[in-house]
C-alpha positions as CSV (number, residue, x, y, z in Angstrom):
1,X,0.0,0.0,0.0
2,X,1.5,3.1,-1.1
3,X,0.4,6.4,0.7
4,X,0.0,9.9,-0.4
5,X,2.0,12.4,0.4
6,X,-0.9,14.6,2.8
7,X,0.4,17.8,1.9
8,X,-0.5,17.4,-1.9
9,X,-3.7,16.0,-1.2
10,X,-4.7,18.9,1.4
11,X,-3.1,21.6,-1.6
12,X,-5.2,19.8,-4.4
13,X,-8.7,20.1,-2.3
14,X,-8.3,23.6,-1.2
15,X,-7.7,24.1,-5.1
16,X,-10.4,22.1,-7.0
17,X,-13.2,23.0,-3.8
18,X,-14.7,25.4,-1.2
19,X,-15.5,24.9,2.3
20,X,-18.1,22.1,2.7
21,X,-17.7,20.7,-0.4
22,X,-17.9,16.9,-0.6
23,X,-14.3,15.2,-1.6
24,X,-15.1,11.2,-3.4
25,X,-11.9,8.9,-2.8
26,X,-13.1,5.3,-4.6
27,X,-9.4,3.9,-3.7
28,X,-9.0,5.5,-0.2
29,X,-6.4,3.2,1.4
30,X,-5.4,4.2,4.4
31,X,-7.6,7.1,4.0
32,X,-5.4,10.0,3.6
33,X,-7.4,12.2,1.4
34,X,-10.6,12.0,4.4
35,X,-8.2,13.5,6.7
36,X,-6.9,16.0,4.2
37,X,-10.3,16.6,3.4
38,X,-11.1,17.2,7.4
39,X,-8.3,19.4,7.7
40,X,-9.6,21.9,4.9
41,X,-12.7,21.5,6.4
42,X,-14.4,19.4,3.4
43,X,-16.8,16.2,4.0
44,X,-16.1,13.5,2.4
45,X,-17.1,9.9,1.1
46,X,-14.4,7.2,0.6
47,X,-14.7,3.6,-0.5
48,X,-12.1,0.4,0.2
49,X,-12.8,-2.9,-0.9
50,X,-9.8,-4.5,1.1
51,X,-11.6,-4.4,4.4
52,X,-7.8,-5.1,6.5
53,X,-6.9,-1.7,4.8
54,X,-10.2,-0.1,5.5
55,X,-9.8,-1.4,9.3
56,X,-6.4,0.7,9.2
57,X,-7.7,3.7,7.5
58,X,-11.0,3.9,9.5
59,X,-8.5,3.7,12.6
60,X,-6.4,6.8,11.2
61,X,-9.4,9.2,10.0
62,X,-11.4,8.3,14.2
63,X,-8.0,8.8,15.8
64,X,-7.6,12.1,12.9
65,X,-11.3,13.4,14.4
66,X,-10.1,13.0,17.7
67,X,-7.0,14.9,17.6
68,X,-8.4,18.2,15.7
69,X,-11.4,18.0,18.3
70,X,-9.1,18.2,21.3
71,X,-7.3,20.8,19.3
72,X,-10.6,22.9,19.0
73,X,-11.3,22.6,22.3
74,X,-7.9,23.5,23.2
75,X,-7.9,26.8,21.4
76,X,-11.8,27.8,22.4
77,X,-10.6,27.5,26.1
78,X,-7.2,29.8,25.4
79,X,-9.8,32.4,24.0
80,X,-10.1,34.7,27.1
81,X,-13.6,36.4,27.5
82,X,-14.0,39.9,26.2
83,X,-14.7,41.9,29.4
């Protein structure tokens, strides 16, 4: 299984689409292009027909969810209230 480089994925969505835009990935792998697509704030659909590699990829994008969660909730608590 051969991954794609992130960074080109992310660049190539945030050229060909806007913000809520649905991104299709019929090969998805180990899902790299649903968590590009997350990170440019995109939906997405992918498909896998090796389920071992879907296992893997479904693993990445939950953990991938997880992370930029945290992250959100991180930043909202740094925002100090106006006063």
């Amino acid at each position: 299984m051969k991954e794609k480089p992130e960074k080109l994925i992310q660049q190539i969505i945030e050229m060909c689409t806007q913000p809520g835009d649905l991104v299709l990935d019929t090969c998805a792998g180990s899902m790299t292009t649903a968590i590009a697509a997350i990170n440019c704030g995109r939906n997405f659909i992918c498909f896998e027909k090796n389920r071992e590699i879907y296992s893997v990829g479904k693993s990445r994008v939950e953990e991938h969810m997880k992370e930029v969660e945290n992250a959100n909730k991180q930043r909202s608590s740094d925002v100090e209230p106006e006063q």
